[in-house]
Residue, then its C-alpha position, 0 to 999 in steps of 0.5 A: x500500500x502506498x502512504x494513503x493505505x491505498x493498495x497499489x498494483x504492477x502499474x504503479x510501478x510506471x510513471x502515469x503519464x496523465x501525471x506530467x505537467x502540460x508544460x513543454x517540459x513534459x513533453x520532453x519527459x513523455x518523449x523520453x519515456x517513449x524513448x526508454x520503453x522502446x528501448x527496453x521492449x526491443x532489448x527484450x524482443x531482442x531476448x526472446x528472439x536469440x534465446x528460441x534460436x539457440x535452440x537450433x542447435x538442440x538437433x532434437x528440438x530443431x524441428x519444433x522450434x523453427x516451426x512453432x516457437x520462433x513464430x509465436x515467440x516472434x509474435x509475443x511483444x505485438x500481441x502484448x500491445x494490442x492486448x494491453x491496448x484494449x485492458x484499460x478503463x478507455x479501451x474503446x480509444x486506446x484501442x487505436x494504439x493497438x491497432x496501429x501497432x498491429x497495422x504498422x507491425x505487418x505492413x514494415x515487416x512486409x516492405x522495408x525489411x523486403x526492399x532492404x533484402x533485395x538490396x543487400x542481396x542483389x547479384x547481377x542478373x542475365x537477360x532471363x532474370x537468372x541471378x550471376x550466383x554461381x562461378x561458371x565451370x572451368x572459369x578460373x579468373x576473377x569472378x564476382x556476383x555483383x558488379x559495383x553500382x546500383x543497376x536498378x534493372x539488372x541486378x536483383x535476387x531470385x528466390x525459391x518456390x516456398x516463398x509463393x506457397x507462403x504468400x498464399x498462405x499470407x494472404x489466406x490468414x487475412x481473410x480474418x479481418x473480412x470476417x469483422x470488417x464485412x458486418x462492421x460496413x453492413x452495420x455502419x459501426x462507428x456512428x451508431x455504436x449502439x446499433x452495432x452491439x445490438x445487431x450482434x457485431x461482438x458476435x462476428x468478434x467471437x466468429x472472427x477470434x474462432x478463425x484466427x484460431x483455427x488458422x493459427x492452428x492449421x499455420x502451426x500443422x503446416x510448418x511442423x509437417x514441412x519442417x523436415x521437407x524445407x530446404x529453407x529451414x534447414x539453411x537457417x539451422x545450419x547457419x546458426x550451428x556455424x555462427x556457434x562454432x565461428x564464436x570461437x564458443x562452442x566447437x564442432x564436436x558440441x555442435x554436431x555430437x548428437x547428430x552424429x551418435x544418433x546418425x540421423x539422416x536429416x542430421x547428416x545431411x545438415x553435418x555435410x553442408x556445413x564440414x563442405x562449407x569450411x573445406x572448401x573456405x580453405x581449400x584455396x586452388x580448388x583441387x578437392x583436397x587439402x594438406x596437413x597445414x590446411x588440414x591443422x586451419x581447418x582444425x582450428x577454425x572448427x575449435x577442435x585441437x590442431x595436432x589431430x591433424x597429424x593423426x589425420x594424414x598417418x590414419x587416413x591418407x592411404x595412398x601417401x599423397x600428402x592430401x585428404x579429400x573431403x571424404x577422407x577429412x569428414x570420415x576423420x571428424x566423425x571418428x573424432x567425435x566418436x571417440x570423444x563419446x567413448x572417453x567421456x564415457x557417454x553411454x548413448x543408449x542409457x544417455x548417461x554422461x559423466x564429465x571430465x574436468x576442464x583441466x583433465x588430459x585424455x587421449x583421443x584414440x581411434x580404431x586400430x589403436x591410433x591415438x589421436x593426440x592429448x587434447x584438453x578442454x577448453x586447451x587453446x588451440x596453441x600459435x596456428x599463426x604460420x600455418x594461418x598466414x600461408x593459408x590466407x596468403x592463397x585466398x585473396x578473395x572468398x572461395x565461393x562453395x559448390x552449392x553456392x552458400x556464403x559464411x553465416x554471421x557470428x553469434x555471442x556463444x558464452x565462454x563457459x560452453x567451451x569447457x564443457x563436454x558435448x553433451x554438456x554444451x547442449x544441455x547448457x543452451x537448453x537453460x540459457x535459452x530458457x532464461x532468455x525467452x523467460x526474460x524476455x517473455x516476462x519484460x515485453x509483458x511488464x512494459x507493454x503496458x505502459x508503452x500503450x499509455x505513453x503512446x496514447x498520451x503522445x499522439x493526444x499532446x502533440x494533436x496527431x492520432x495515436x493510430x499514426x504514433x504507434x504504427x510508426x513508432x511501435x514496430x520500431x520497439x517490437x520488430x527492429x530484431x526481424x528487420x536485422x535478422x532478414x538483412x543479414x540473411x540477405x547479405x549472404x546473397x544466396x538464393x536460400x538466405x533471401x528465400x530465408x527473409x521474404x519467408x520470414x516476414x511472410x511468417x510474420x505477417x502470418x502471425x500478426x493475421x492469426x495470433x495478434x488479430x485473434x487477441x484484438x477481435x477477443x477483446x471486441x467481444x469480450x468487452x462488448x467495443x466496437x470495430x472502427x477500423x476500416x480504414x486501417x483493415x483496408x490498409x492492411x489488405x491493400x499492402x498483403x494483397x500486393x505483396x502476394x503479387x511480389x511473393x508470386x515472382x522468382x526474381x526480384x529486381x532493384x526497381x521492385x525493391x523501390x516499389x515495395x518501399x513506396x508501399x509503406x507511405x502510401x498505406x499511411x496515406x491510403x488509411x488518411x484518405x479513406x478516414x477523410x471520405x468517413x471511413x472508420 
């Protein structure tokens, strides 16, 4: 209780922005309130995001993660706002926060972040539109994808067919808003609000929740089905398994270790991908094989200990040529990890590790008595610095990989995982993550609602509507993670990394038309308001409608980048206009 003996509640712990002087002072606080809970709701997004990817690297939890958690988890702070906006004593006018949060939300996720992949990811392309993504046979001299400059008509991306069966999807989940909007017309909601519950409109609101729901379901059913077709998913795992390993964090036998004890298929394959990817980053003339100081980078760069290398060549170069081939390298690694398995005395089918302290020695031996070195834990990886050096003297520009992938971007691993066994590494994701999506989780649902009465307060100061501060202004806080993320996908400039952003958004926008819309037509009914909103919804279909057009097509140029762009000004625009002619 505070010094009144009135009993206080969580939002006393905010300042009420009702409470600053109407002075120009106050703006400047409310602006720096604005200012600080965007902040701490984007750091908190920022949390939930890095914590459901770590998750990726738990082969057993992979497929659920990338096809339920990182979509609903992704979708959590947007539908905080929009539940937070319809909570208060004046719902019916904070509603406007929620809505425009829920509007801005979708259409910048589906124009800035998608013009800006097109960008980052744009290689020239040929007559036919096809992208300049691989090196010709038996061209040797230099050889680039992009030639420098901004060639709005011929360079561009191409991407996969998933990116149309999302698109449909998209498009299929909007017809939520069709459900509420179709009685909200026929009803003239709005001017007659009465009218409008006594017709039943609440009930289209529960009709409306219903289908959010049950294409909310049917998404979720879908992506689990294709999680272990997608090629596209598949990429995005591996990328983040690499950044583990590129940390310098967690090393390739953390990784990989349950992949290759249980010997999936699916695992396998992800495991070739990513050991090819590093082989062919080293193997500089591209003669399929490597020698035993490329042999030690390559050691080196997947955090395992150099001196293996040694053992390598003795064991597995038969033929005494000095080289291994990546047949031979990979086969080398698996044993490597095997025999790991066996000296930590991991029991794989009682799945009963016991681990070796950090600073313990232990030889790694493999079949017919080779002895693969004294390695220790968390060892550094020793002066690698002359073998380094003549390795990057030979690669003066990046080695393009046969299957035309490019390096992945590097993630904060905590050091601690080093140090620890395989198994180890893994169960210390899983609490790491927990913490992190918990966290995050509990901070977007602490600060949502203050964040909804500041921006409702500002656009009532500064005389604008708060639909047009929070569809602004509300995305900034809630899916700057989103927008980086597709960006740095891009940049990669393969066809799956931007196949990978324009299906992220697509999930996105998915997301916000089954699980944020779900929220805010449950509030319509369950607190008996009333939808004004056509303005808004039309701005929303417009700008899904026409992105299904983009979603439609396998190349993207630099010109349509431009085009998806002038869509997010244009909605503002659209949804001023059709207020103006007394749509609402």
């Amino acid at each position: 209780k505070n010094s009144l003996g009135e009993r206080m509640g969580l939002s006393d712990l905010f300042i009420d922005p009702d409470t600053l002087p109407d002075t120009g002072y106050g703006l400047i606080q409310l602006l720096f309130l604005l200012i600080v809970y965007g902040f701490i709701l984007f750091k908190s997004s920022d949390l939930i995001s890095n914590g459901s990817e770590l998750l990726l690297l738990i082969p057993s939890l992979a497929g659920i993660v990338g096809s339920v958690v990182l979509p609903i988890l992704g979708a959590v702070p947007d539908g905080a706002i929009v539940l937070f906006s319809g909570m208060g004593p004046d719902a019916q006018k904070q509603l406007s926060v929620g809505v425009g949060a829920l509007a801005g939300s979708t259409i910048m996720l589906l124009t800035i972040p998608w013009g800006l992949a097109i960008i980052a990811g744009r290689v020239n392309l040929d007559e036919e539109g096809n992208g300049n993504y691989r090196r010709p046979d038996g061209y040797t001299g230099d050889w680039q994808k992009l030639t420098p400059g901004l060639d709005v008509f011929n360079s561009g991306v191409n991407c996969k067919d998933n990116v149309k069966m999302t698109g449909k999807i998209m498009i299929l989940t909007g017809l939520s808003y069709a459900l509420i909007q179709g009685p909200a017309f026929a009803l003239n909601c709005g001017e007659t609000h009465e009218k409008c519950h006594g017709a039943g409109e609440k009930y289209w609101a529960l009709a409306g929740t219903i289908l959010c729901l049950v294409f909310f379901i049917g998404y979720l059913v879908y992506q689990i089905k294709t999680s272990g077709d997608d090629e596209v998913r598949s990429e995005q795992r591996k990328d983040v398994q690499m950044a583990a390993m590129k940390s310098g964090q967690m090393n390739f036998s953390g990784v990989f270790f349950n992949q290759i004890v249980s010997a999936t298929e699916a695992g396998g394959a992800v495991l070739d991908k990513v050991l090819r990817e590093y082989f062919n980053k080293i193997d500089t003339d591209r003669n399929g094989s490597l020698d035993k100081t490329e042999v030690k980078v390559l050691l080196g760069e997947l955090h395992e200990d150099p001196n293996n290398a040694d053992v390598f060549m003795a064991k597995l170069d038969t033929d005494q040529s000095g080289t291994l081939s990546f047949a031979e390298f990979k086969e080398g690694m698996l044993e490597l990890v095997l025999e790991k398995s066996k000296h930590q005395q991991v029991s794989v089918s009682r799945k009963d590790v016991h681990a070796s302290k950090p600073s313990e020695a232990r030889p790694l031996t493999g079949g017919g008595g080779v002895n693969y070195g004294t390695y220790k834990t968390g060892q550094p990886l020793g002066d690698l610095a002359s073998e380094r050096s003549d390795v990057e003297s030979a690669r003066s520009h990046t080695v393009e990989t046969a299957d035309d992938d490019e390096d992945g971007e590097e993630d904060e691993i905590p050091e601690d995982l080093l140090h620890l066994t395989p198994e180890q590494q893994q169960t210390r994701i899983k609490l790491r993550s927990a913490w992190m999506m918990g966290l995050g989780t509990l901070t977007v649902l602490l600060f949502s609602d203050p964040m909804v009465d500041v921006l409702a307060k500002t656009g009532e100061r500064i005389g604008v509507s708060s639909f047009y501060i929070s569809f602004v202004l509300a995305p900034l806080a809630s899916n700057a993670s989103e927008l980086l993320a597709g960006y740095n996908y891009a940049i990669k400039k393969t066809k799956k990394s931007v196949s990978i952003s324009f299906a992220t958004l697509q999930g996105a926008a998915c997301m916000n038309n089954t699980f944020c819309l779900g929220i805010f037509l449950a509030l319509i009914y369950g607190k008996s308001l009333v939808w004004e909103f056509s303005a808004e919804t039309a701005s929303i279909l417009f700008v899904e409608v026409l992105m299904l057009i983009f979603s439609l097509k396998t190349t993207h140029r630099v010109f349509d980048a431009f085009l998806v762009f002038s869509l997010y000004p244009l909605s503002l625009l659209l949804v001023w206009g059709l207020e103006k002619m007394g749509f609402n």
